[in-house]
N, C-alpha and C positions, 0 to 999 in steps of 0.2 A: 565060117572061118573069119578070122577078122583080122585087117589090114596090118602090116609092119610099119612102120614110119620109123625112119632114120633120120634123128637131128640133124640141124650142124653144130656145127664146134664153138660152143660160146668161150670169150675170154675168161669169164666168170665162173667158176663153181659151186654148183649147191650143195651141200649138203646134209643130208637127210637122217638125224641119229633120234633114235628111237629107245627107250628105256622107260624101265619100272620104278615106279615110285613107292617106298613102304612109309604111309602115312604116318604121323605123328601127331600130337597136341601141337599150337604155336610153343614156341618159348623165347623169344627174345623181339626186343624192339630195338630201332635206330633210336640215342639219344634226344631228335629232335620231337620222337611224338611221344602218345600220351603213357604212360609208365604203365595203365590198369589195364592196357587195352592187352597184352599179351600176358598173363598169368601165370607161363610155363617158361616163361624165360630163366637162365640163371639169375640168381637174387642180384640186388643194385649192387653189393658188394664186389662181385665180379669184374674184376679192372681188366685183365685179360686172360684167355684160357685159348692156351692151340693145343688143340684134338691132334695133330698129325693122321689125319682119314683122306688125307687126299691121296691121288692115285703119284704113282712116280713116272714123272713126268719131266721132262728137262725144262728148269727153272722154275717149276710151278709156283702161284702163290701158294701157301699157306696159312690160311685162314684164321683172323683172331675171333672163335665163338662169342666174344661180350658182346656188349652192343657198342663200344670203342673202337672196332677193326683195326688194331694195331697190329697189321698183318705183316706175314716174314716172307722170305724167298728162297725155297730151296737150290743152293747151288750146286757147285759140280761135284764136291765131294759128298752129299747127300744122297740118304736114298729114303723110300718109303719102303716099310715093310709090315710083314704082321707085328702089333704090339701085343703089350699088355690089352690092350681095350683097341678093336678095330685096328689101323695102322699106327705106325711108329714111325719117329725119326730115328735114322739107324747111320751110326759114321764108323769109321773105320780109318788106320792108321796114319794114313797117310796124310801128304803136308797141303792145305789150301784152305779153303771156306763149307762149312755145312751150310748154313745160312746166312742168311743177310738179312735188315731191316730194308721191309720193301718202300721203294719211293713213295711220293704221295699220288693218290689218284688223280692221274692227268694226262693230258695227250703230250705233252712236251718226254714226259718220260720214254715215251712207246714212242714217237717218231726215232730219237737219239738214241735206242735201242742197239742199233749197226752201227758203228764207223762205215766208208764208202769200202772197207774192202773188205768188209763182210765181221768183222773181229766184233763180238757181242763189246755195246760198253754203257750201256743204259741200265745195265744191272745194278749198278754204284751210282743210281741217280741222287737227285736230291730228298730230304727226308721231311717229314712233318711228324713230330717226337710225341713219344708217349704221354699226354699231359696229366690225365689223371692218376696215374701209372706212378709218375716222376713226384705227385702231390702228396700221395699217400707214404712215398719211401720217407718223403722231406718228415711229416708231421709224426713219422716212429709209429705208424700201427699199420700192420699188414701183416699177409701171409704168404710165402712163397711154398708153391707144393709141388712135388713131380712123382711119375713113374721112372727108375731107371734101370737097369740093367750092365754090366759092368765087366769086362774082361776081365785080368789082372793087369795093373801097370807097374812101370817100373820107376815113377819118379810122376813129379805133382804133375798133376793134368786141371786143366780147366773144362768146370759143367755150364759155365755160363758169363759172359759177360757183356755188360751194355752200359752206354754212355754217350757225350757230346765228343767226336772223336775220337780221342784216346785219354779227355780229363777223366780223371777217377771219377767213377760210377757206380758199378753196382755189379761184385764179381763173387763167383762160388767157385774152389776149388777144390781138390783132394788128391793127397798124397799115396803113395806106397803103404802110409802106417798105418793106412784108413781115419788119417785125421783129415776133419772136414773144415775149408776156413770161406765165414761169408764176409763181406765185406761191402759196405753203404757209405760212399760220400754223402749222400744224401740224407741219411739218419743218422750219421756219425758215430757210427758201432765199428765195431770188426768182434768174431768170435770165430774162438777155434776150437773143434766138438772132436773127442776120442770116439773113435767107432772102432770095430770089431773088421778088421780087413777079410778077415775070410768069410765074412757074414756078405759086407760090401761089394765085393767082387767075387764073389759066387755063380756069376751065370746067369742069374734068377730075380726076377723082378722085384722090386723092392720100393715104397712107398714113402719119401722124405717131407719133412713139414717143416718149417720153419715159422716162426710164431713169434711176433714183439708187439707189444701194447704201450708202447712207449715207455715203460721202464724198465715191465721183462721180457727178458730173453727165452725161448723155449724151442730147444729141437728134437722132432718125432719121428723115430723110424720103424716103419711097420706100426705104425701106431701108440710103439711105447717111448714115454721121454728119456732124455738120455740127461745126466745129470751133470756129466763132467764135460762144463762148455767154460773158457776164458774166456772174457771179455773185455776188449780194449778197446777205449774210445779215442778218437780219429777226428779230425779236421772234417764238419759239415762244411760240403761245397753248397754255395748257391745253385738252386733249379736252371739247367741251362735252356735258352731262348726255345722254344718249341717247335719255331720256325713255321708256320703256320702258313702255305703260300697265298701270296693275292692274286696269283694268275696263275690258274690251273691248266692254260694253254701254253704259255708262252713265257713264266718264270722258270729258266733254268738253271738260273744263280753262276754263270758262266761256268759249268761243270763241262760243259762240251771240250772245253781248250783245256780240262785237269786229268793229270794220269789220274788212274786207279789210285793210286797212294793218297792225293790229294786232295781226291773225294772221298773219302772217308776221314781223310782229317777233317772234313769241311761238312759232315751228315752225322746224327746220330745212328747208331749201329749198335745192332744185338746179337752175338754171334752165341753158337751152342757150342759144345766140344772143341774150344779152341780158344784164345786172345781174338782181340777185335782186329789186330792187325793181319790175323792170318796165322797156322803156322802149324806144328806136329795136330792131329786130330785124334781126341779117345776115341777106344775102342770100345765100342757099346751100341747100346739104343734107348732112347728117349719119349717119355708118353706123356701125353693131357698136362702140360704146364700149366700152374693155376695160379696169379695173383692177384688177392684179393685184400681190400680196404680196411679190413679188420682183422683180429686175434682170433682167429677160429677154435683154436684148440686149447686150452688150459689143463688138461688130463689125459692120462690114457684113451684111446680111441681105434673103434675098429678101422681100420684102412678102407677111404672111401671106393663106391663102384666107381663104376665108369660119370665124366660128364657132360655125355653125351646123348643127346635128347632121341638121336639114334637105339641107344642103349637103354632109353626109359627113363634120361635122368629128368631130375624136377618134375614129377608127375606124368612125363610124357607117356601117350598110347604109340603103341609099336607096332609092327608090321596087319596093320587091316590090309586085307588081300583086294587087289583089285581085279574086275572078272569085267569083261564084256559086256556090258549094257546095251548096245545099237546091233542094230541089223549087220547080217554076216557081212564081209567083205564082195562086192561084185564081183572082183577081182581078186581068186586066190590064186593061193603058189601052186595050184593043182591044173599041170596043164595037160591033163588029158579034156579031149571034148566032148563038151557036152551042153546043153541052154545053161543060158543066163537065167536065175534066179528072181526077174526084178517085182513078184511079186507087185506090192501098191505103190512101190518106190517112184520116182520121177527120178529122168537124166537126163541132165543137164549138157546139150548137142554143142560141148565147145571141142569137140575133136570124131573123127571119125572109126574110133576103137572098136565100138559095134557094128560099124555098115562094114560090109563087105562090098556092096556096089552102089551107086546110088548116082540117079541123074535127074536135073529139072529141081537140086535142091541148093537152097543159096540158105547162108549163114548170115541174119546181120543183125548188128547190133542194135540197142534202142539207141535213140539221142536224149539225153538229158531235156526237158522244156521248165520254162518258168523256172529257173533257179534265180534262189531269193541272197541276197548279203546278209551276211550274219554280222553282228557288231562286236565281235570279236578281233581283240587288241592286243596280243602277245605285250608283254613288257620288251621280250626282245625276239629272237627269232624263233620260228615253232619249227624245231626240229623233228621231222614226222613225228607229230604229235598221234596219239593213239585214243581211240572213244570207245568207251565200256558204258553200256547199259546199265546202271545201279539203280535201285529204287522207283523205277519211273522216270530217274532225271539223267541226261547226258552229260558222264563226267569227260571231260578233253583234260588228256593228260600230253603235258606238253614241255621234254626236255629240251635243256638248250645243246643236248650232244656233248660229245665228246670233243670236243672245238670247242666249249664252255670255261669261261674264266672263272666260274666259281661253283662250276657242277651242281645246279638246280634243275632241279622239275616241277613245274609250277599243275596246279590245278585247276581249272575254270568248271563253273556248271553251269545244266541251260534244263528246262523247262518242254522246249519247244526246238532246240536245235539253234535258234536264230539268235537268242539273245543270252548272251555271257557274263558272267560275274564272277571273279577269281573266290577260290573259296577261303573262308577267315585261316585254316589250318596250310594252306599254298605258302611258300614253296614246301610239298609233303616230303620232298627229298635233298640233301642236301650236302653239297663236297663228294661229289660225286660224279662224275662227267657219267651219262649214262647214254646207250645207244643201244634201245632194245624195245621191248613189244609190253604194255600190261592187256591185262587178258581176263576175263571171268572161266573158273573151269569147271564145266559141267557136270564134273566125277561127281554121280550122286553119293557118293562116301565118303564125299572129299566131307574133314571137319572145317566146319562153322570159319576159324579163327583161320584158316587158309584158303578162302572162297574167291579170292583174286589174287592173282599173280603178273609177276613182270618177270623176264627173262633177257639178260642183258648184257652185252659189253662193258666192262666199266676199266677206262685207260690206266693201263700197268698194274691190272688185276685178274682180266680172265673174266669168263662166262656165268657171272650169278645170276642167282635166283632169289625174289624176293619174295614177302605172303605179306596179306592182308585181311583182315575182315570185313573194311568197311569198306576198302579203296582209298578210305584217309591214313589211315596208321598202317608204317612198312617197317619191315624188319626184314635183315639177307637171313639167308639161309649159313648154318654152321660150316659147310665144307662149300666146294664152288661145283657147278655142274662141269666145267672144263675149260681147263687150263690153258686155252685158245686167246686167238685174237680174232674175230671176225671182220673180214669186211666189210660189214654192215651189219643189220641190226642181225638180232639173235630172237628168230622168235618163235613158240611152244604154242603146243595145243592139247588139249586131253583127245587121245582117239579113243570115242564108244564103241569101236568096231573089233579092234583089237585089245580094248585095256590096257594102255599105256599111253606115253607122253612122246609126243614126235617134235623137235626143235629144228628147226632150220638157220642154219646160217651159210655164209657166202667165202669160204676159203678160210685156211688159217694163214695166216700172214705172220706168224711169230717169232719160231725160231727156225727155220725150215734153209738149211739148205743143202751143197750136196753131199755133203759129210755132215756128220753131228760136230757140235761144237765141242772140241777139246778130245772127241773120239771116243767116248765115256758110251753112249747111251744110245739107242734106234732113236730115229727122228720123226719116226712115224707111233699113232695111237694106235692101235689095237681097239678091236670091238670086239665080243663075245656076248653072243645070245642077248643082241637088241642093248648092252652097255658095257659101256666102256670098260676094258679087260683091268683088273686089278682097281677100279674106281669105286667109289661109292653110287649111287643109282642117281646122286642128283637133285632129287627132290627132300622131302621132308625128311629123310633118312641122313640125312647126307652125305 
């Protein structure tokens, strides 16, 4: 029989979530590394694409799949539901915000998150603006594409709009008559497209494209063009400032002292089913927004799949099964008695789970001897930097946290352990405050181009996941593992024993208190069968 042991009560909690991963090909990089290194990413063209595959969650990010992360926030009027492909952005009548253009990544956003009496207000932080996004509208060639779904309405509704405030920007909306009108400060068009109302608000999924190459115009629903579009040309506004912060701690552009109103006069903002100011919300649901740097379409065209690397898209492998590799569990959920199993195993006497009695036995540790200094010289502070074995050589990977003014993680290598040289591709990460674990993961199935991982906090974003191949070239993953705040770091392991992925982190500290905010929504996650209820699994699936 073996002993009970009752904690105490730590202030801290751990917690322990465990989930399946359905592998995939890489496909996407971070703009900073090398472009060949990930193969299966969506093409360069890709300015931004949200999937809507997150789970619904109060506030969650929502994830931009390019390699730009011009990621959004679902608010209180939002919900996640089954889409067209995986989950959907889904709104409903009523008067407020689906989304928001999410602040940039940094700790000042996530500290100023509460006012002192509890009232969320770091939702409406400050922004850092779509730039490639905003270059492509300017120079008249791109493509704007979605899945939507459509009640009926009874007067114009708004599918989209975004901008520096409230200057003219860049707005899609549709009427009663099913006429569609899009409108580009930026490319200095406006056209307005006859559609078929009873086609458009039908219930039923529906496939729109929009297509300009700098002279034409073309719009595609369900894949066929539509021929009767006006086109009126408008006042090209200049690209506004991007606002790019210089202090990812500590620039909060004095928003703390601004209502609501006047931060968002003072951020760019991209709102779905509604004006940027707020206000009645369509009724529908929204999938896989895609804009893209070029003219995609010049013809008839079958309505594309999913693009989602989840789904297969861009060459992606899809669900390889993962099965247990390592020796069974010592410890299973089966508590009737019987021996321990330990076979040739070895165990490790840091607790007394096996002895039932034991005298005359003392625990102690070794002591360290001869430790040597390493010439190792962070540029600034090693925020528990993390060391992975690669190649023979010892990579130290070493963020400056989330307390980082400018969200880097630098890379040094060593030989020998002792002696350090940053490496020519250092800082491999970048605008990004990060506060998490990388790792090599031993899933013998794992593919090639995802053999090293980081799992991580990253300020006013939530719990991602990133891959690697080499350990030099990173790229996040398309949806986030969870929509948390950790109290520290965030860090994964592949378990051989059971086949799957065990993360730990240390409390959520995000939106947690004793009512949900606004009364809308449980405050608490859900788990089901080792992942997160209604989520994606987190890993390469997303």
């Amino acid at each position: 029989m073996t002993k009970n042991i009752s904690p105490s009560v730590s202030p801290f909690i751990i917690i322990v979530i465990t989930f399946n991963i359905f592998l995939t090909s890489s496909n996407c990089t971070n703009t900073r590394s090398n472009k060949n290194v990930f193969h299966t990413f969506p093409d360069k063209h890709t300015l931004a694409l949200w999937l809507f595959d997150e789970s619904d969650y109060n506030y969650s990010t929502l994830c931009d799949a390019s390699e730009n992360y011009y990621d959004l926030r679902l608010m209180a009027d939002g919900r996640m539901a089954t889409g067209k492909y995986g989950n959907s952005l889904t709104m409903s009548g009523s008067t407020g915000h689906v989304v928001s253009y999410a602040g940039f990544a940094g700790k000042v956003v996530n500290n100023h998150i509460r006012k002192p009496d509890g009232e969320i207000s770091g939702l409406w932080g400050p922004t850092e603006g779509p730039e490639q996004l905003l270059k492509a509208l300017a120079e008249g060639i791109w493509t704007f594409e979605f899945w939507l779904k459509l009640d009926k309405i009874s007067k114009t509704v708004t599918l989209l709009d975004m901008g520096q405030g409230y200057d003219p920007g860049f707005l899609l909306t549709l009427n009663d008559a099913g006429h569609l009108n899009i409108f580009s400060s930026y490319s200095g068009i406006s056209a307005q497209i006859k559609t078929d109302p009873d086609v458009v608000m039908d219930q039923h999924w529906h496939h729109y494209a929009f297509a300009h190459n700098g002279s034409a115009f073309r719009f595609y629903l369900d894949g066929s063009e539509h021929s009767e579009i006006q086109m009126t040309p408008v006042d090209q506004q200049p690209l506004p400032d991007i606002q790019k912060p210089e202090n990812r701690e500590h620039e909060d552009r004095n928003f703390e002292s601004m209502s609501f109103e006047e931060r968002r006069k003072n951020r760019f903002n991209l709102t779905i089913g509604h004006v940027r100011a707020g206000g009645e919300i369509i009724s529908g649901a929204i999938d896989e927004i895609r804009f893209s740097g070029i003219s995609r379409y010049n013809k008839n065209f079958d309505p594309p799949a999913s693009f989602s690397r989840k789904l297969g898209a861009y060459g992606a492998t899809v669900s390889i099964p993962i099965v247990p590799t390592g020796p069974s569990p010592l410890f299973s959920d089966d508590k009737s008695e019987k021996p321990l199993q330990f076979g040739l195993r070895k165990y490790v006497f840091i607790d007394d789970r096996i002895i039932e009695n034991a005298s005359g036995v003392e625990i102690r540790m070794n002591q360290p001897t001869d430790r040597q200094k390493t010439d190792f010289k962070p540029e600034k502070s090693a925020w528990r930097p993390t060391i992975v074995d690669i190649d023979d050589q010892v990579y130290l990977y070493v963020p400056e946290g989330y307390d980082s003014e400018e969200g880097r993680t630098f890379l040094y290598t060593s030989k020998d352990g002792l002696h350090f040289s940053e490496h020519k591709n250092s800082p491999v990460i970048k605008d990004l405050p990060l506060y998490g674990t990388f790792y090599e993961d031993k899933n013998p199935n794992i593919l090639p181009e995802e053999q090293y991982k980081l799992t991580s906090w990253i300020g006013n974003r939530g719990i991602h996941l990133f891959f690697s191949p080499d350990g030099i070239h990173w790229r996040r993953n398309e949806t986030l593992i969870l929509p948390l705040v950790s109290g520290g770091s965030a860090e994964s392991y592949y378990d051989d024993q059971r086949g799957c992925y065990s993360l730990f982190i240390r409390r959520d500290s995000s939106f947690r208190t004793s009512t949900c905010p606004g009364g809308v929504r449980q405050c608490h996650f859900l788990y089901s069968n080792g992942s997160p209820a209604g989520a994606s699994p987190g890993g390469s699936a997303g």
